[in-house]
C-alpha positions in Angstrom: 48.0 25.3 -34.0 47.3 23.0 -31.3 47.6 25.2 -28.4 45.3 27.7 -30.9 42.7 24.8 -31.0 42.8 23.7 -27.3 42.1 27.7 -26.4 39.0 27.7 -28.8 38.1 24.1 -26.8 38.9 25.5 -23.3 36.7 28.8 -24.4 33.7 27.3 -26.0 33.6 24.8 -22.6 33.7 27.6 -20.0 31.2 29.8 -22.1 28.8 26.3 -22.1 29.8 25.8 -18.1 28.8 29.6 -16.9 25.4 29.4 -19.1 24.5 26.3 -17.2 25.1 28.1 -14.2 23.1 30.9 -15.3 19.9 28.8 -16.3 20.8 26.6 -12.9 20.6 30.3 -11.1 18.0 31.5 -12.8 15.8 28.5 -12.1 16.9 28.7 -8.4 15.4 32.5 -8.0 11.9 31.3 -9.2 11.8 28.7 -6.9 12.6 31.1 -4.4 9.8 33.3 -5.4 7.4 30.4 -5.6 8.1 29.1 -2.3 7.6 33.0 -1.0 4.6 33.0 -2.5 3.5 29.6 -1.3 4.3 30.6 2.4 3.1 33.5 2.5 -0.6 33.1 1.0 -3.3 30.9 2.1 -6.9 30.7 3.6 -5.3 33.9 5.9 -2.2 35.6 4.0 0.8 36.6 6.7 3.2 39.1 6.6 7.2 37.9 5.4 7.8 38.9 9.4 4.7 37.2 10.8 6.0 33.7 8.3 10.0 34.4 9.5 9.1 34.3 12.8 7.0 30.9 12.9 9.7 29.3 11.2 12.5 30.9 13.5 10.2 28.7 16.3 8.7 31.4 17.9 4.6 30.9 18.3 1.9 33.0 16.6 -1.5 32.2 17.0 -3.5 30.9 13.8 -0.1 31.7 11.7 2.0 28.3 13.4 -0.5 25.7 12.6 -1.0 27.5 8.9 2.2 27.7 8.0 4.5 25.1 10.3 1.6 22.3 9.5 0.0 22.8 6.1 2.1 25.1 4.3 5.6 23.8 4.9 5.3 20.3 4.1 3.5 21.2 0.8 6.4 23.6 -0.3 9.2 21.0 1.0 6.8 17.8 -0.5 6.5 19.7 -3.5 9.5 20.7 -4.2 10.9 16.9 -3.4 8.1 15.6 -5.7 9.4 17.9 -8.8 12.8 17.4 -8.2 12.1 13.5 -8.4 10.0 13.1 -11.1 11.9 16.2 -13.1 15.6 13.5 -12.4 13.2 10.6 -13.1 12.5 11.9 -16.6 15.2 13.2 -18.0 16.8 10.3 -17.2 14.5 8.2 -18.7 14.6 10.3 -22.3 18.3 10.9 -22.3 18.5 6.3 -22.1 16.1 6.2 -24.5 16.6 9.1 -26.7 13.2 9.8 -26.7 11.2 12.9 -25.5 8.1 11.0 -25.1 9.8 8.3 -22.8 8.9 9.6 -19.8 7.4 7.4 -16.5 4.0 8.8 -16.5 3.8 8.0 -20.3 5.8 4.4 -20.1 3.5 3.2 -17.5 5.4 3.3 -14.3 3.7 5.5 -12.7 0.5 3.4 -13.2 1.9 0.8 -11.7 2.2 3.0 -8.7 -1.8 4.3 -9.2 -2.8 0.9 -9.5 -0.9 -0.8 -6.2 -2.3 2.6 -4.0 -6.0 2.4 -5.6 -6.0 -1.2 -4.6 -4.4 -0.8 -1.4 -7.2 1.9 -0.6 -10.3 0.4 -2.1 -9.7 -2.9 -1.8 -7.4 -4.0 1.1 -8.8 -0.7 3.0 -5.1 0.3 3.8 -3.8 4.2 4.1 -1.1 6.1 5.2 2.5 4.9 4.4 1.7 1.1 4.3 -0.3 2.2 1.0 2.7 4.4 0.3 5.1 1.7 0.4 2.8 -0.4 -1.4 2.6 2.5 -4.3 6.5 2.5 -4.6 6.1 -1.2 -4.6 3.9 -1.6 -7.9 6.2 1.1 -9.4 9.2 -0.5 -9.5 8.0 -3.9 -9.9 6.1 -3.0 -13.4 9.3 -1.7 -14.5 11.4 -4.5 -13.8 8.2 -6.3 -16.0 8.5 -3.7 -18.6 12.4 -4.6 -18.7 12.0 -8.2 -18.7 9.0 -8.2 -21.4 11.2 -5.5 -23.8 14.2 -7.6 -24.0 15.4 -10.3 -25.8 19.0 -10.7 -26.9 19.5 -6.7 -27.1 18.2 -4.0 -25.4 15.7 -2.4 -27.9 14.7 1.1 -27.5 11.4 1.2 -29.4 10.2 -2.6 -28.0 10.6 -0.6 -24.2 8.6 2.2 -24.8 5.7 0.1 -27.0 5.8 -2.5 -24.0 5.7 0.4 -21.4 2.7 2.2 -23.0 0.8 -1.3 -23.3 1.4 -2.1 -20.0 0.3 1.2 -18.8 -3.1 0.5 -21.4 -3.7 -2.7 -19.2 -3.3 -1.1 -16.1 -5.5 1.8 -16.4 -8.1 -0.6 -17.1 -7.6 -2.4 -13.8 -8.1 1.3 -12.0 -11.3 1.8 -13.7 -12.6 -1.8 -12.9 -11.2 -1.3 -9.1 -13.9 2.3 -9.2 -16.4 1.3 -10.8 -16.5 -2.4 -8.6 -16.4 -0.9 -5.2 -18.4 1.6 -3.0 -19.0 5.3 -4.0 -17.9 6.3 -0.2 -13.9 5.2 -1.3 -14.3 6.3 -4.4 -13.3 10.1 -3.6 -9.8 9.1 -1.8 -8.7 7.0 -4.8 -9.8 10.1 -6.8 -7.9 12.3 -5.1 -4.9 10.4 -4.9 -5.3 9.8 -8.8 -5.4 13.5 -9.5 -2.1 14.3 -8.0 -2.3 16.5 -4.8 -0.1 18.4 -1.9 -3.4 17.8 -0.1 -2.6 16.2 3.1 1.3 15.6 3.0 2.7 15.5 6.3 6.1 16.7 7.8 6.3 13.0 8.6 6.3 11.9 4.9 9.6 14.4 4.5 12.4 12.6 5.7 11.8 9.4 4.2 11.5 11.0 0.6 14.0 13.2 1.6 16.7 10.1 1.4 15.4 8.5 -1.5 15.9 11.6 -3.4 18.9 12.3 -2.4 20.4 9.0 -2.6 19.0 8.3 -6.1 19.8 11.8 -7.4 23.6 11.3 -6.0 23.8 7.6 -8.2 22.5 9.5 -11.4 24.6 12.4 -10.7 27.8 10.0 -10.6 26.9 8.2 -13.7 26.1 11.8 -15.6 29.1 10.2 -18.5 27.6 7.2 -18.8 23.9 8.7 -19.4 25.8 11.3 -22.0 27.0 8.2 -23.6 24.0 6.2 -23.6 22.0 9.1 -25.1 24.7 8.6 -28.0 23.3 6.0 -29.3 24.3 2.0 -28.5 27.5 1.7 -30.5 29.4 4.4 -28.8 29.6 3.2 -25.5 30.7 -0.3 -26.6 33.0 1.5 -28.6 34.9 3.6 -25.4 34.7 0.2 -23.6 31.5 1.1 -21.5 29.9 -1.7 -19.3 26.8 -0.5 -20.6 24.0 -2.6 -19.7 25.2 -2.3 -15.7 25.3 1.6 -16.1 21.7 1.5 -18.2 20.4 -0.8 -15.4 21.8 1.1 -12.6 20.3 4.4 -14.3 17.1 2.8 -14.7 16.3 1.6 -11.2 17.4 4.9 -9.7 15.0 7.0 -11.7 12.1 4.1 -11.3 12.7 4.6 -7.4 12.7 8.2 -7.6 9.5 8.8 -9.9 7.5 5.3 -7.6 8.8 7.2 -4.3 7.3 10.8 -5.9 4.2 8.9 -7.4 3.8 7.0 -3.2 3.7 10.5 -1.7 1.4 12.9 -3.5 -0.1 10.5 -6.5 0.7 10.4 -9.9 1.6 14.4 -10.9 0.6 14.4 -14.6 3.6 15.6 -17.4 5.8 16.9 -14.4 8.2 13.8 -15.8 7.4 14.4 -19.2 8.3 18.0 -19.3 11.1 18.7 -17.0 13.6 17.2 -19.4 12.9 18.9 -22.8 12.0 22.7 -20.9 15.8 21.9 -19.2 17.5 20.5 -22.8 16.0 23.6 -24.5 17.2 26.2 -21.8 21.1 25.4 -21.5 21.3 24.5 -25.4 24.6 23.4 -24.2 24.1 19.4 -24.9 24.5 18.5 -21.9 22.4 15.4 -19.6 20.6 18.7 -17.6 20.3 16.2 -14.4 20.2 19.1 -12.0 18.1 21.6 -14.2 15.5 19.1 -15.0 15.0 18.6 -11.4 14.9 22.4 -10.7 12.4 22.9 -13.9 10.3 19.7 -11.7 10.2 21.7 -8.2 9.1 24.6 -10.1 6.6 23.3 -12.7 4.9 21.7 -9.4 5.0 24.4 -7.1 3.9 26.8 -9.8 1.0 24.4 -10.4 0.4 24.2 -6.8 0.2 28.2 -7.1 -2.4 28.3 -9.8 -4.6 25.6 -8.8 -4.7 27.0 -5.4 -5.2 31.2 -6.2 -6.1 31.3 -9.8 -9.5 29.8 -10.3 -12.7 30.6 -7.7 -12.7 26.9 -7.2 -9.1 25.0 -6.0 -7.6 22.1 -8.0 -5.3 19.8 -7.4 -1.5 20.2 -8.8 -2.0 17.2 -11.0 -4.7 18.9 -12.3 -3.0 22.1 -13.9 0.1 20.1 -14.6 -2.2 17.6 -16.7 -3.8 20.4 -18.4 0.0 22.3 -19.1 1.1 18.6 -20.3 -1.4 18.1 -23.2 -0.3 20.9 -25.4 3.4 20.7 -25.3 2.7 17.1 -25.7 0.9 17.9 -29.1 4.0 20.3 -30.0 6.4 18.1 -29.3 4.4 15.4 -31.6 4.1 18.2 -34.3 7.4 18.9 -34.3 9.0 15.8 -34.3 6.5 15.0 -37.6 7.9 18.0 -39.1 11.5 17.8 -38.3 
């Protein structure tokens, strides 16, 4: 009877296993066809030969600045940028056990807005100092949002309500940084604050490069400790978890990824917020979805990148169509937790 029970187990585990490979495969072939697609059409559309050969090294006029300076670092930028925020998220809901506990809803990424706008229009900084000064006010208004939430427990509901005051407050300091200084900065904070590939650089890849990677890898090795902290906070105490290290530890690593994200391109509306729930409700396996929210992130972005750029006679700005995807599934997921 046992062995009859541990066979059912062992089953129902590899059946959930090969679907999460399936999703995680499936996933993985739209990026593909994004990035394609991406590389392919611009200003000037190449051939797939004309766009193999520039990346193989080889020279073609007009096609190697298109596509080794402007195109590339979008499609690698991008694809860093979902894969952050997507991690970012989910981790944030699984801790929580929220779907509305994203960054960009919690306010941490408008700590990041706010440190860049005032590093632009204020200080008259750019480039990575007002980068580093984004990632900065991202991780330090999270550590305030930790410190103000607590008292003698950690409370799930006094996090979020303290994370969407905070982000109240600092949207106001944005607007009064605007509307206080000349109309000729104005249009850099603007663009910054819509979320854009505009302007990324192959310089700002390697640098993101490692705090992806780095940060992904400590959520990736804590992947039983986020199943058990989306249990609820009885369970891990229960199987002798340390968890307020392994919370902390979770925390920080997905404030560093979503602040880096937010440094590079701007805050990308709802990437954070969506990543998690689209990945949940794909495997249907219960799993954390680490890796497929980050592959739902690099392809909500560059499929927003895709439409903003082809899809309307005037171009808009990733943050733009990912803002404007956000607001309805927002309103579901409202309606359907009031009716569940």
């Amino acid at each position: 009877m046992n062995g009859k029970r541990k066979s059912v187990s062992e089953a129902g585990f590899h059946s959930r296993r090969r679907r999460e490979i399936r999703i995680f495969l499936g996933l993985l072939a739209i990026w593909c066809g994004l990035v394609v697609f991406l590389l392919l059409h611009g200003d000037q559309t190449y051939s797939f030969q004309t766009v193999w050969k520039v990346l193989c090294g080889e020279e073609v006029k007009g096609a190697t600045y298109a596509v080794r300076t402007i195109r590339v670092p979008r499609v690698l930028v991008g694809t860093l940028t979902g894969i952050a925020f997507g991690i970012a998220g989910n981790t944030f809901q699984k801790i929580l056990r929220n779907a509305l506990a994203s960054p960009d809803v919690m306010g941490i990424t408008s700590g990041a807005s706010a440190a860049a706008v005032f590093a632009m229009m204020v200080l008259e900084l750019g480039g990575v100092i007002t980068s580093a000064l984004a990632m900065a006010g991202g991780i330090l208004v999270a550590t305030l949002i930790l410190c103000l939430s607590r008292k003698r427990e950690f409370s799930v509901n006094r996090m979020i309500l303290t994370g969407i005051g905070i982000q109240a407050m600092l949207q106001a300091v944005i607007n009064f940084i605007i509307l206080k200084t000349s109309d000729y900065d104005i249009s850099d904070a603007l663009r910054w604050l819509s979320g854009s590939l505009n302007g990324v650089r192959m310089e700002d890849v390697p640098a993101f490069a490692v705090i992806v990677l780095v940060c992904g890898a400590v959520i990736l090795s804590q992947t039983e400790e986020l199943q058990l902290l989306s249990l609820g906070e009885e369970m891990p105490v229960l199987l002798g978890m340390r968890r307020n290290r392994s919370r902390m530890l979770l925390i920080y690593s997905a404030v560093v990824l979503c602040a880096g994200a937010a440094s590079v391109t701007g805050p990308l509306a709802s990437v954070a917020f969506m990543s998690g729930p689209i990945a949940s409700r794909l495997m249907k396996t219960g799993g954390t979805g680490t890796l497929h929210a980050g592959m739902v992130g690099a392809v909500i972005v560059l499929a927003g990148e895709a439409i903003g750029q082809f899809a309307f006679s005037t171009r808009y700005p990733v943050g733009v169509i990912t803002g404007i995807i956000g607001a309805p599934y927002l309103i579901y997921l409202l309606t359907r937790n009031k009716n569940s």
